[in-house]
C-alpha positions in Angstrom: -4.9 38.6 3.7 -2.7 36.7 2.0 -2.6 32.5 3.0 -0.2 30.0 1.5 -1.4 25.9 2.0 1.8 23.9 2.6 1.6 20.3 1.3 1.3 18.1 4.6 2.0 14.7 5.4 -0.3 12.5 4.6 -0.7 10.2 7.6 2.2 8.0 5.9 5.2 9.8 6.8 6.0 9.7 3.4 7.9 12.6 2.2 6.3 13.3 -1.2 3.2 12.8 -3.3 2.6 13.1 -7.3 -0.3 16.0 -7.8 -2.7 14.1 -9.6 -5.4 17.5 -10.6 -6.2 20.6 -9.4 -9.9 21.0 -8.8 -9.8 25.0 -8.6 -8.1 27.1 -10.8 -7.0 30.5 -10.4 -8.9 33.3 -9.2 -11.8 30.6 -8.0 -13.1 31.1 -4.8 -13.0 28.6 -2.7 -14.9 27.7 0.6 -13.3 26.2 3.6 -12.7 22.4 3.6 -13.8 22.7 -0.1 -12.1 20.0 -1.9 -9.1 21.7 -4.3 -6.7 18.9 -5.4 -6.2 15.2 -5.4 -3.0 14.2 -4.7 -1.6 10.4 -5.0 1.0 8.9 -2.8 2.2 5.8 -2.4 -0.6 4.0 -1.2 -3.9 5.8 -2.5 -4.9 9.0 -4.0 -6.0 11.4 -1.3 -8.2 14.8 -1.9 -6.7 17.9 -0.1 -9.7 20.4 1.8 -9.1 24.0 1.7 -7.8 25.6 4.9 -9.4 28.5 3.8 -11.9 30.8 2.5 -11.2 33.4 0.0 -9.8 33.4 -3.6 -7.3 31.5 -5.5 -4.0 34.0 -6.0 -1.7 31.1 -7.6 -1.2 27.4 -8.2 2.3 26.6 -7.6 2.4 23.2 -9.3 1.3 21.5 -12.1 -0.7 17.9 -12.7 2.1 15.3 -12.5 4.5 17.4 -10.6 6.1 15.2 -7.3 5.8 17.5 -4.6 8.0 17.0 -1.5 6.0 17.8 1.7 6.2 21.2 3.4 6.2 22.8 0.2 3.7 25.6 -1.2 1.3 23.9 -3.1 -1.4 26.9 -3.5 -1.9 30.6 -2.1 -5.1 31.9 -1.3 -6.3 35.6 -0.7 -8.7 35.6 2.5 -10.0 39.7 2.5 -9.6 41.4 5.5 -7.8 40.0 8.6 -10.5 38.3 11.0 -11.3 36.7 14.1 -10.0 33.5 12.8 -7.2 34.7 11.0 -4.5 33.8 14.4 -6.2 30.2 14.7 -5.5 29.8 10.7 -2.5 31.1 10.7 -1.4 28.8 13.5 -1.2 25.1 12.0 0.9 26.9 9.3 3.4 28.4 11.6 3.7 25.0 12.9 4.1 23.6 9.3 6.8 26.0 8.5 8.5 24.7 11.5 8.3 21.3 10.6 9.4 21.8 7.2 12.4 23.9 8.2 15.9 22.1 8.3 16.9 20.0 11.7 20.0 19.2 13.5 21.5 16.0 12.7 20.1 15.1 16.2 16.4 15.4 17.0 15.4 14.8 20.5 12.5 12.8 20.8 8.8 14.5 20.0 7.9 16.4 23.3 11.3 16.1 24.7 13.1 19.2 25.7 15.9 20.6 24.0 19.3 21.9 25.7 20.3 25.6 24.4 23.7 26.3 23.7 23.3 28.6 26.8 22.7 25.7 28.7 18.9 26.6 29.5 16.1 24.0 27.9 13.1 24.8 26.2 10.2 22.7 24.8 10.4 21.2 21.6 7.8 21.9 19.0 4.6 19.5 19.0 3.7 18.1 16.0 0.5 18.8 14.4 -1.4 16.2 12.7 -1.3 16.7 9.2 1.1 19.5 9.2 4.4 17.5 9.2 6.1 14.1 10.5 7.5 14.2 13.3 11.3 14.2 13.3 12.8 10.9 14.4 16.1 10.4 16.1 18.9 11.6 14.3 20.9 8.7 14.6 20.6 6.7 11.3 20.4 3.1 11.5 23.6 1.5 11.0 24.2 -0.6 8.0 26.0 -4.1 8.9 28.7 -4.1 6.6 30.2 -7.5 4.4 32.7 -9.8 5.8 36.4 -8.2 4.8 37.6 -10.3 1.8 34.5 -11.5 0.2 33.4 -11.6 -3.2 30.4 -9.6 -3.8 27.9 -11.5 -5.9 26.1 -9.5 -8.6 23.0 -8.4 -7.9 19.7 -8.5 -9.7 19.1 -4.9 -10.6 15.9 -5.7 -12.5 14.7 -7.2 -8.8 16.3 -4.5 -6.5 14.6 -1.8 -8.8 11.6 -3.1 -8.0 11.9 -3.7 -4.7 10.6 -1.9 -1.2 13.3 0.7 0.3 13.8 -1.6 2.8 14.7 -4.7 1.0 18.1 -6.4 2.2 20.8 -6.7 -0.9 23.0 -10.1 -0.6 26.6 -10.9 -1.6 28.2 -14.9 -1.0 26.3 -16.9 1.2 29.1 -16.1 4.2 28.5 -12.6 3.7 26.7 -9.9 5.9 24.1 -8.5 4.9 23.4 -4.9 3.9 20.8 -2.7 4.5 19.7 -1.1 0.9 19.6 2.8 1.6 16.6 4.5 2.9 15.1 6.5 0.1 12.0 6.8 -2.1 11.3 5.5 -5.6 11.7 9.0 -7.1 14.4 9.2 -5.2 16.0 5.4 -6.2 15.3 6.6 -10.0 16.9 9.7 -10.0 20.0 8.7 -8.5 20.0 5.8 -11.2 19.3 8.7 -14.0 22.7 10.5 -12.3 25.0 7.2 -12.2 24.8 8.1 -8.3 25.3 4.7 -5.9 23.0 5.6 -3.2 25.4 3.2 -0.8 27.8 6.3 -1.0 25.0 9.1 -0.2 24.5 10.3 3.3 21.1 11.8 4.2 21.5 15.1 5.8 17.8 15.2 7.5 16.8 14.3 10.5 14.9 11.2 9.4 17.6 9.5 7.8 15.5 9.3 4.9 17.9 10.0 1.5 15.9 12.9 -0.1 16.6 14.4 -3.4 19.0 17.2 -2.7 20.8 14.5 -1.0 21.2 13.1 -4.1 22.0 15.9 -6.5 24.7 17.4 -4.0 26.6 14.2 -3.6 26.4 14.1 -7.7 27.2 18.0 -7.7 30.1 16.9 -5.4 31.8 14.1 -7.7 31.0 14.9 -11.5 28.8 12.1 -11.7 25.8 14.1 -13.1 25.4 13.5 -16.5 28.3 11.1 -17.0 26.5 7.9 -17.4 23.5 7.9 -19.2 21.1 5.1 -18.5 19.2 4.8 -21.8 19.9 5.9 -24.9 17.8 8.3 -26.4 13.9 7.1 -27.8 15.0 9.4 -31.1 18.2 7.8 -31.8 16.6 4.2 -31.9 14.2 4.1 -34.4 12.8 0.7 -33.7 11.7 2.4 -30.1 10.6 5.7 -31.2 7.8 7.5 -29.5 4.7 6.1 -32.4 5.9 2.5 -31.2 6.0 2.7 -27.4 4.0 4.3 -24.8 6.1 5.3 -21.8 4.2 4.9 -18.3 6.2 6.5 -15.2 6.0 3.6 -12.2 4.4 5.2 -9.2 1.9 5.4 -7.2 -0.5 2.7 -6.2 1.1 0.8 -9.1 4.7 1.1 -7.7 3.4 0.7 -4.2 1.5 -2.6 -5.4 4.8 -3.9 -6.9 6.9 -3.3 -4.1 4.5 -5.3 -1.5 4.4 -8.2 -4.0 7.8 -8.2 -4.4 8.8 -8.1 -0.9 6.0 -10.3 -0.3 7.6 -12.8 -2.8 11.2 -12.9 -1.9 10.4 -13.0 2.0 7.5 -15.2 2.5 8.3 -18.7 0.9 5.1 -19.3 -1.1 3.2 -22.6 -0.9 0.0 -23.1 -3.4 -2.8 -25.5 -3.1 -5.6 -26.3 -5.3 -8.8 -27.8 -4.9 -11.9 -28.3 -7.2 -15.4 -29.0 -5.6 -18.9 -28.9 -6.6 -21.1 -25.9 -5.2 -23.9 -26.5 -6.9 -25.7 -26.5 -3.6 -24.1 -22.6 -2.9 -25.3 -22.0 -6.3 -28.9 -22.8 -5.6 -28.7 -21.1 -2.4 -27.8 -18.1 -4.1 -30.6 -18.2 -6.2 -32.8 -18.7 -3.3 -31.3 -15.4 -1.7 -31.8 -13.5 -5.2 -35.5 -14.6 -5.4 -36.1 -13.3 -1.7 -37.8 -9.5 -2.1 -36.7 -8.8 1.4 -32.9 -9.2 0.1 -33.2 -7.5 -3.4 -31.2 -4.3 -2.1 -28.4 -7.1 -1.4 -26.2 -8.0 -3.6 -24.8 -12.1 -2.6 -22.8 -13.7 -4.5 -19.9 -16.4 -4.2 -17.2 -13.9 -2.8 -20.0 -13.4 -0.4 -20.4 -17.2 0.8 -16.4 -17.5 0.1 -15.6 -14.6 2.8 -17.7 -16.1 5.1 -16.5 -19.7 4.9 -13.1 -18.2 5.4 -14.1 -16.4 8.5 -15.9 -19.6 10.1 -12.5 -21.4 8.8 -10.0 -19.2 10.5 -11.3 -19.8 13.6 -9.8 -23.5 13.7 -6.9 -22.8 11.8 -5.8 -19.7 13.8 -2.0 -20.7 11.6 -3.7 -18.8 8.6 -4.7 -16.2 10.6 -1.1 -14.7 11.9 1.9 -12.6 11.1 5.5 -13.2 11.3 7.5 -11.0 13.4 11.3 -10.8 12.2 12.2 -8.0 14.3 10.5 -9.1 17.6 11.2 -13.0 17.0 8.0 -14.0 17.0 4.6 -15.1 15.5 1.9 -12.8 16.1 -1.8 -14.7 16.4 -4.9 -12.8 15.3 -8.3 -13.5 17.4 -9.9 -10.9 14.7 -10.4 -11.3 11.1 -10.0 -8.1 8.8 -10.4 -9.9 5.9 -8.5 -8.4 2.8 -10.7 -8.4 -0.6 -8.2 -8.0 -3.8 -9.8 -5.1 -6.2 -8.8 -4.3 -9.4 -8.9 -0.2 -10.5 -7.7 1.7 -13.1 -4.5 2.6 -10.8 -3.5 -0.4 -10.0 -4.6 -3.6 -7.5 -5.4 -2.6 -4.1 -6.3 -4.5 -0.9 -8.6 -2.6 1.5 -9.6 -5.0 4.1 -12.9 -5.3 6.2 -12.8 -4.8 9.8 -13.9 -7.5 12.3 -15.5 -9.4 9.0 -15.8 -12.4 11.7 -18.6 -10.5 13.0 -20.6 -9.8 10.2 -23.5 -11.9 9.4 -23.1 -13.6 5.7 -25.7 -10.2 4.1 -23.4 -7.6 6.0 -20.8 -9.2 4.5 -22.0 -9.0 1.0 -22.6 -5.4 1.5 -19.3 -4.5 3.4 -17.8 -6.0 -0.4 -20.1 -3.9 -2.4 -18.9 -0.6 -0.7 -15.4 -1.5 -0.7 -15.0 -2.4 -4.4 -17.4 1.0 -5.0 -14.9 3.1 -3.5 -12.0 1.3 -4.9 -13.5 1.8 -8.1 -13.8 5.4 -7.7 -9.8 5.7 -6.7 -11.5 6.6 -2.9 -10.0 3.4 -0.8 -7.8 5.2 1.9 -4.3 4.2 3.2 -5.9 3.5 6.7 -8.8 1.2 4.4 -5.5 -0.8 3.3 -3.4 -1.5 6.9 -4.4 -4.2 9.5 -5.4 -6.9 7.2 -4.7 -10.5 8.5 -6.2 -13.1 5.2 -6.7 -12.0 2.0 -9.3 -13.2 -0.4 -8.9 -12.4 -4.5 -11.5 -13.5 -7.2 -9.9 -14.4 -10.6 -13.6 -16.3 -11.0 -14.9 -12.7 -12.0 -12.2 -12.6 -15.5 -13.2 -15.9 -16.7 -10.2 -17.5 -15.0 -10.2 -21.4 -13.6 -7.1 -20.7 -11.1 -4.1 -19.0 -9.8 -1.0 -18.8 -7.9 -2.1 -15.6 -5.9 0.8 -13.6 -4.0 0.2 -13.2 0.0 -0.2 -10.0 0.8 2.8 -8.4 3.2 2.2 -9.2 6.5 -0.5 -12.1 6.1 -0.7 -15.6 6.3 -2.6 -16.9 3.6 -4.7 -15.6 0.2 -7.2 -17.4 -1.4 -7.9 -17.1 -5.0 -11.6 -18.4 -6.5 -12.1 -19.9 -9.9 -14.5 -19.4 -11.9 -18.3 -21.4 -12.1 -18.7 -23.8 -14.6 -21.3 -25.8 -15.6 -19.9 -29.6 -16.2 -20.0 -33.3 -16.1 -19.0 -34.0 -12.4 -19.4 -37.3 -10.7 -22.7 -36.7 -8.1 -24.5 -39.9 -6.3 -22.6 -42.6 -8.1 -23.6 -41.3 -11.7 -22.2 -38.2 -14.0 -24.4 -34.7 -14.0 -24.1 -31.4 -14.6 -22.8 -29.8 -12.0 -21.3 -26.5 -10.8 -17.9 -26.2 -10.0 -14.8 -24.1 -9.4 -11.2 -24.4 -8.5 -10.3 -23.0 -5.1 -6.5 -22.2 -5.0 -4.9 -21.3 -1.3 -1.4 -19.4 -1.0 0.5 -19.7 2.6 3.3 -18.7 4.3 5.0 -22.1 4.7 6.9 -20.2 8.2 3.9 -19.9 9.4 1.5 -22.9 8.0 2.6 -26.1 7.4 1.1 -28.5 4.6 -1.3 -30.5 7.0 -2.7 -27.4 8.4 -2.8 -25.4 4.6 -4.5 -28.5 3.3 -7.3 -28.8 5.7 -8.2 -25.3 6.3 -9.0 -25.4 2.6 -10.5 -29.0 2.5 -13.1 -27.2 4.9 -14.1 -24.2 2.3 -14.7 -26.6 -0.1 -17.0 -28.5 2.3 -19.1 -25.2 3.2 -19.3 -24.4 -0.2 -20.1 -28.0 -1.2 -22.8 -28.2 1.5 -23.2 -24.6 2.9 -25.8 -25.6 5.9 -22.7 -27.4 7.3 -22.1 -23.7 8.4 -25.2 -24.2 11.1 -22.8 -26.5 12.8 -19.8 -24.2 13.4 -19.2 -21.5 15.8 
């Protein structure tokens, strides 16, 4: 019986992912939920399970190919029809269904839907993994500029690389507009085509701009192929192909810049430095390292760090909350998930640790080992990535003294760690060696003011300076 997998939504509701490898080939056969491809998206690379068992009849994409959800990615050959075969076949009924084109309305998941008889019938459900739900069909409206005004040029360079949702500004008495709501494959192809995507209208029910939108509206007016972007690698010789290497922006690398740039431009940036001596954290450490009951623990500073900043938060709930533009309000944690900045071979990623308040200072230390593992290994989930509410990034680990770290989107605060060094530092009224590092603290400045910035990190410093002062909090 022949089975075709549709690509499905991802848990994102984004509407395409980049198929990084195929893991079967074909004419393999393949067991259920065996793993067959990884695919990456926006936010992580995620392995696809079969849906069935049986043999591999065709691959329809390649490694690099962007594939737009609902599509046939593979087809399978399952033998004879069985028992399960109507429970299978199910889920892709309902996929087909969600891929299929809607009316420019949608009524509401669930909601009923009048007949042009006038009877009503249920809409379909949607089916985790098999689709995203359609939204309304009303598409936000866009607020339009003041009649008259002067439009300002933009910085292409910084709308390029900025999030779908970024807001585009003319004179300072201007509206604002909202940028189009699209994709970056999207965003580059309609840049390749000379195509204003201002001028496009989405014609599915999610208001998102896709990329037939796109290549019809060019279709429509000539413009495809009338402006050239670039000229040609082979007609410059000073940038031919043996001098450059070309590196398409996407993925976790796109999504990465996007967040800091919408990060940067929204939240005005405050930095603070500090430099103390945690020598005494040092020794501490070594004490912990020497302990046989603790050799399957790895502690270290990030260790101590993430703790101090969990005992921290707790009197400085400022650097531990979220500015709400749309509701109008400021949004206070009583939870840490404490973010912890890892560096892979896709990109920088931020998975955060759940409730890290909770954890004692090992369970910390092992909660980091396990996170930077599976970041390593290109594992670290989209869900592993949301909820975090303070951020903690160690430079210390490349050799580097400080940093002006970006907040993550969403968060208060990021804290960047130096690294150790062995130095003359004033101790007791006389010069020693000492170790030291240079702690630097981003903020929000909506959020935290100077005061409140300066003295949540004045009391790191002190933990890390004397790290039994930690017996005295709660």
């Amino acid at each position: 019986m022949a089975q075709d997998f549709r690509l499905p939504d991802l848990g994102e509701g984004l509407p395409e992912a980049e198929l990084v490898q195929w893991l079967v080939a074909e004419g393999d056969t393949v067991a259920l939920n065996q793993t067959i491809a990884e695919v990456e998206t926006a936010k992580a690379v995620v392995e696809l399970p079969s849906p069935h068992a049986g043999t591999v009849t065709k691959l329809h994409a390649a490694a690099g190919d962007v594939i737009t959800v609902g599509s046939v990615l593979i087809s399978f050959d399952t033998g004879e029809a069985d028992a399960a075969a109507p429970a299978a076949a199910a889920p892709q009924a309902a996929m087909a269904a969600a891929a299929a084109p809607q009316p420019a309305a949608t009524p509401a998941q669930g909601s009923a839907q009048t007949q042009p008889d006038g009877e009503t019938t249920a809409a379909e459900p949607n089916l985790v993994g098999y689709g995203a739900a359609p939204r309304n069909g009303d598409r936000p409206k866009r607020r339009a500029r003041s009649a008259g005004k002067r439009a300002v040029a933009s910085d292409t360079a910084v709308l390029e690389a900025a999030p779908h949702d970024a807001i585009q500004f003319g004179d300072i008495a201007d509206r604002p507009i909202e940028r189009p709501r699209s994709t970056p494959p999207v965003r580059k192809l309609a840049k390749q085509l000379g195509v204003d995507l201002a001028l496009v209208e989405a014609t599915g029910a999610t208001g998102i701009i896709t990329r037939a939108d796109v290549e019809a509206y060019a279709a429509r007016v000539g413009a495809a192929g009338a402006s050239a972007v670039a000229t040609p690698a082979a007609a410059r010789p000073e940038l031919s192909e043996d001098r450059v290497t070309h590196t398409p922006i996407r993925g976790v690398r796109r999504a990465t810049a996007e967040a800091m740039v919408r990060s940067a431009f929204t939240a005005p940036h405050v930095t603070t430095f500090l430099t103390v001596d945690v020598t005494a954290t040092s020794e501490l450490l070594a004490s912990l390292k020497a302990d046989r009951s603790l050799q399957d623990h790895r502690i270290g500073i990030l260790a101590v760090a993430a703790k101090a900043v969990c005992l921290s938060l707790a009197r400085h709930p400022e650097l531990n909350s979220r500015w709400d533009d749309d509701a109008g309000e400021i949004v206070e944690h009583h939870y840490v998930n404490l973010g912890i900045a890892a560096a892979t071979g896709r990109g920088l990623v931020v998975p955060n640790i759940p409730d890290a308040h909770e954890l004692t200072l090992v369970e910390l230390a092992d909660a980091i080992r396990s996170l930077a593992e599976t970041a390593r290994a290109g594992k670290t989930t989209p869900a592993d990535m949301r909820g975090g509410t303070f951020s903690i990034t160690n430079v210390g680990v490349f050799g580097v003294d400080a940093g002006t770290p970006i907040i993550n989107p969403g968060e208060a605060g990021i804290l960047a760690l130096g690294a150790v060094r062995r130095q003359p530092w004033e101790h007791r009224g006389e010069i020693a060696l000492r170790d030291v590092m240079t702690l630097a603290l981003s903020f929000d400045h909506r959020l935290v003011d100077g005061e409140q910035g300066s003295r949540f990190l004045a009391e790191i410093a002190d933990i890390l300076r004397e790290p039994g002062r930690a017996m005295l909090l709660r």
